[in-house]
N, C-alpha and C positions, 0 to 999 in steps of 0.2 A: 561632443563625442567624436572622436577621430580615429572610426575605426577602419582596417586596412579590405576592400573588399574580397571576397573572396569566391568561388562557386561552391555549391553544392558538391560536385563531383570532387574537385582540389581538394575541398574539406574533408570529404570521404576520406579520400587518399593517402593525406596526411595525418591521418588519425583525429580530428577536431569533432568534439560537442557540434559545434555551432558553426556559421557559415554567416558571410554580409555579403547581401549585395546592392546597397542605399540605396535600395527600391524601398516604399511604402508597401506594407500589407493591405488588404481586404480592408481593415479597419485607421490606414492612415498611420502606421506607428511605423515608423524606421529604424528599428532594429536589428540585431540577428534574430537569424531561423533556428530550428534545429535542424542536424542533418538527416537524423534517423525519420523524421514525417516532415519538416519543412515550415512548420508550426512558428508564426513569430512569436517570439520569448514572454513579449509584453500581452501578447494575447491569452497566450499559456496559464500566464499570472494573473489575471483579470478571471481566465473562467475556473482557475482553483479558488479563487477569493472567493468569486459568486456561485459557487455550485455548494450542493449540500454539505454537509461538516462531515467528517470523517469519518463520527461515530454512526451512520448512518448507512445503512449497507441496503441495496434492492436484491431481490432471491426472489427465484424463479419454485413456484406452490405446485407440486403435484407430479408425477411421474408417465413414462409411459406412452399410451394414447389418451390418456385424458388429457381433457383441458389444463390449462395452467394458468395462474394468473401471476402476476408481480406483488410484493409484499415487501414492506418495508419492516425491516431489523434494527432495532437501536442497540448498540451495544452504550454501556454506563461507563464514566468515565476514569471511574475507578479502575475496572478492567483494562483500559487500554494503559492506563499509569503500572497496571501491572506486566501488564504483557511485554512493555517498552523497558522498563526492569529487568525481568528475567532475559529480557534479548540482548539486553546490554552483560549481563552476568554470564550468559554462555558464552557470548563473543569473547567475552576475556578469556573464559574457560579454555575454549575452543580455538582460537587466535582466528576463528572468522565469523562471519554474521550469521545468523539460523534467519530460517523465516517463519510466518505465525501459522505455516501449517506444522511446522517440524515442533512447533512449541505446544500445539494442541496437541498431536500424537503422542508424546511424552507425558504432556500432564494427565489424557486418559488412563495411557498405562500405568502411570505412576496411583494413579485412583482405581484401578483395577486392580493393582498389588495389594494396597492397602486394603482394598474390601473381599479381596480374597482372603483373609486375617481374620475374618470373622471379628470384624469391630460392630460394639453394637451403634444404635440409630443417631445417637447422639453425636459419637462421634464423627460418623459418618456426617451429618450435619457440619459438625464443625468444620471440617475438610472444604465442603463447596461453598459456606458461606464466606 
């Protein structure tokens, strides 16, 4: 790897992702950084491999002054095969990217339209299934 060093700041400057400066990281890997936290790349990569899967989300239980505790969420994988569907399909729509809160907002109201219809139980079933 022959790459050209660079600083953090320069990088800034010149608009760059990433920044070298064939220093070893924390962990011994000679990389680039990022510029935005400084992160070397290969470490980055290492704790997205090792860290939980995606479908897995922690949410914070309870409001308030109560107590709260952490809980874990799985979301199914079918869901996110969807969700990455329809963000692809707006995107075209749209000529830009939505994000999965803009996709939830919609699909409520889009199911708040629908059940203001006066559909009855079944259908309504069929809709979230």
């Amino acid at each position: 790897m022959n790459l050209k060093t660079i600083s953090r700041h320069d990088a800034r400057q010149a608009g760059h992702a990433t920044f070298y400066t064939g220093l070893p990281c924390r962990n011994a890997h000679i990389t680039s950084r990022r510029v935005s936290n400084g992160v070397c790349v290969s470490c980055a990569e290492a704790w997205k491999a090792s860290n939980k899967p995606h479908a897995t989300r922690l949410m914070r239980a309870g409001s308030g002054k109560t107590k709260t505790r952490t809980i874990e969420v799985h979301v199914a994988d079918e869901t996110y095969e969807l969700a990455a569907d329809l963000k692809d399909r707006l995107k075209t729509l749209l000529g830009r990217p939505v994000s999965g809160s803009i996709l939830h907002r919609s699909g409520l109201k889009l199911l708040a339209n629908r059940l203001d219809n006066t559909i009855d139980a079944r259908t309504a079933f069929e809709l979230v299934a």
